[in-house]
C-alpha positions in Angstrom: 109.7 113.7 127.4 109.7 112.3 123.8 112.5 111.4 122.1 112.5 110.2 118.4 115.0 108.3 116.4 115.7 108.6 112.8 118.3 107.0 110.9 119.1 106.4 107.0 121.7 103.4 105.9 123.7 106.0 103.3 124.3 109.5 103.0 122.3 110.0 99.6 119.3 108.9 101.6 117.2 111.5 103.2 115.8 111.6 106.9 113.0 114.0 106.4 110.3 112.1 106.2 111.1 110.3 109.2 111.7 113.6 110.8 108.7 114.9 109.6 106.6 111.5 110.8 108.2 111.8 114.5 107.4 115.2 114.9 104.0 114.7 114.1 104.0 112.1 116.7 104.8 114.1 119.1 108.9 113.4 119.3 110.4 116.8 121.0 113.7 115.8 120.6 114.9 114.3 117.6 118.2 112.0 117.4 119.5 111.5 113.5 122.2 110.1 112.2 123.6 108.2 108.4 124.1 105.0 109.4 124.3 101.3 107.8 122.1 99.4 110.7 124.1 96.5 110.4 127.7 98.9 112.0 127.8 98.3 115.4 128.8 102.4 115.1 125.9 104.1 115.7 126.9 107.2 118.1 123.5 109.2 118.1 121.6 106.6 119.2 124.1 105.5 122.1 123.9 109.4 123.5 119.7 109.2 122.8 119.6 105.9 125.0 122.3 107.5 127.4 119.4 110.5 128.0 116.4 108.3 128.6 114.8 108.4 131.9 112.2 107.0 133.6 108.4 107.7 131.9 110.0 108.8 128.5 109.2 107.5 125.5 111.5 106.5 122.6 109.8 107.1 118.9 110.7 105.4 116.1 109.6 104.9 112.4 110.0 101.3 112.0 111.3 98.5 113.9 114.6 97.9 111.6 115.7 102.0 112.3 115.6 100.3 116.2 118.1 97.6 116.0 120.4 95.0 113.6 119.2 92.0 114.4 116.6 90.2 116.9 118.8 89.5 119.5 120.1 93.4 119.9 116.2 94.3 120.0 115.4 92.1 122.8 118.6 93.9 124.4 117.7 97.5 123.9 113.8 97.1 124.9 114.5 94.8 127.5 117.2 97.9 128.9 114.1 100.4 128.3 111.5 98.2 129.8 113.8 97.6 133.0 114.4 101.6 133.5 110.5 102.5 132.4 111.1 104.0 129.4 108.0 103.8 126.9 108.4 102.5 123.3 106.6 103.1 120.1 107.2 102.0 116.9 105.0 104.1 114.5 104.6 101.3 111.9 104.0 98.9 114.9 102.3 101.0 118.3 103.1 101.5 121.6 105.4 98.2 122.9 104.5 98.1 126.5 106.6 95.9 129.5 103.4 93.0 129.5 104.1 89.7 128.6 101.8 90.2 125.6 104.0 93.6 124.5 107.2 91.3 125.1 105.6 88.7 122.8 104.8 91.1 119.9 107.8 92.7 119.8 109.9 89.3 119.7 108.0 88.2 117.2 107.9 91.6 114.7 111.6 91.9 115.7 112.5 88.0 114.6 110.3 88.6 111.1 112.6 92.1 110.4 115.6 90.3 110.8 114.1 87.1 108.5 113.4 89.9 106.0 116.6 92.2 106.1 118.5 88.2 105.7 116.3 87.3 103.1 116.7 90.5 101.4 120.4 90.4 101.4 120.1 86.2 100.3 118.4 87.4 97.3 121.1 89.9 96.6 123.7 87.9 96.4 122.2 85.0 94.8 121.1 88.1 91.9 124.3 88.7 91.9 126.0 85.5 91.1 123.4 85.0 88.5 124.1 88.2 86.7 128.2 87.6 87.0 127.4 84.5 85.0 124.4 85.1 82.5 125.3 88.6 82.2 128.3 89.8 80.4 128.3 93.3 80.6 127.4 93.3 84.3 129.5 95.5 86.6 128.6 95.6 89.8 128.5 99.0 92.0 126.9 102.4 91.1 126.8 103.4 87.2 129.5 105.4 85.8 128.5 108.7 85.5 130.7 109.8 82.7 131.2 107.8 79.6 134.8 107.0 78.5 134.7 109.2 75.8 134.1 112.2 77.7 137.0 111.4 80.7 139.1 111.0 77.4 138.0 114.4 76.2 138.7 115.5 79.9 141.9 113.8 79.5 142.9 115.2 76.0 142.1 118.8 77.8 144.6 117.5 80.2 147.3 116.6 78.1 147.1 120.4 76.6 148.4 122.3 80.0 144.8 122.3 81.8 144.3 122.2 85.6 141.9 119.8 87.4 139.8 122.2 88.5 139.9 124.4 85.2 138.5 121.3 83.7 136.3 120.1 86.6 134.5 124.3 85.7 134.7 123.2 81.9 132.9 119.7 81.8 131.5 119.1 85.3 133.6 116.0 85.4 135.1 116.6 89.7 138.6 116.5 90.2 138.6 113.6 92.1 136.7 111.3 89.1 139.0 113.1 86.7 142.3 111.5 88.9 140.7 107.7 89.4 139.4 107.6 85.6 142.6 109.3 84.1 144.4 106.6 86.2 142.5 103.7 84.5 143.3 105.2 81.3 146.7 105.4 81.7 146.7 101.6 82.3 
């Protein structure tokens, strides 16, 4: 049987092309979940590895989808290799239980973790520089509304409205309307 994994760090991200790309190779059974790879909580992928058996084969997209780090890699495939369960890695091929397989895949699995490290390194470090250089930065997702329109929202408020009458009105949710009318209020 093939099984294929395919997980996304956030909700807004989509899974379908993964889906889509494990299908097409040959995945029968598909195991999704919305998942940040570096939570130890990842219950779709503990019940996949729980229904493995011996001369399966384990799909994935890419090697980070697999595992958080090097070390849990070596783990997992080790586990696999040990009950004969087949891995590929679409971005990478078939990983099979030979010393040369072992080597590969320690060595791809060391250079995702380098990446994901240096890509959250050069996060930060943007970060810091834009706290300092950059006066109007604000870190975290956009604003969707502009304060004048919670105020208008607010104004509509003030004059008897209901949260949702005003949430139909100007598309502004109820929930933004009570955390921004809160910070207005301050």
């Amino acid at each position: 049987m093939k099984y294929g994994y395919a997980r996304v760090s956030t909700t807004d991200q989509k899974l379908e092309n993964q889906i889509d790309s494990l299908k097409n190779s040959g995945a029968e059974i598909i195991y999704q979940e919305k998942f940040t790879g570096t939570t130890t909580e990842r219950p779709e992928f503990n019940k996949l590895l729980n229904e493995l058996k011996t001369d399966d084969t384990l799909i994935v997209t890419k090697l980070d989808r697999f595992a958080r780090n090097t070390r849990e890699a070596l783990d997992i495939i080790q586990d696999l290799f040990k009950r004969d369960i087949k891995v590929n890695i679409l971005n990478m091929g078939i990983i099979d239980n030979t010393p040369t397989g072992q080597l590969i895949f320690t060595i791809f699995s060391a250079f995702a973790q380098f990446e994901r490290d240096m890509i959250v390194t050069r996060t930060q470090e943007g970060k810091i520089y834009a706290k300092t250089h950059d006066p109007y930065f604000h870190e975290g997702r956009p604003q969707t509304y502009t304060d004048e329109q919670i105020r208008l929202a607010y104004e509509l408020r003030q004059q008897g409205m209901t949260y949702r009458m005003i949430a139909r009105k100007t598309g502004i949710s109820e929930r933004t309307q009570q955390r921004r009318f809160k910070k207005l209020n301050k």
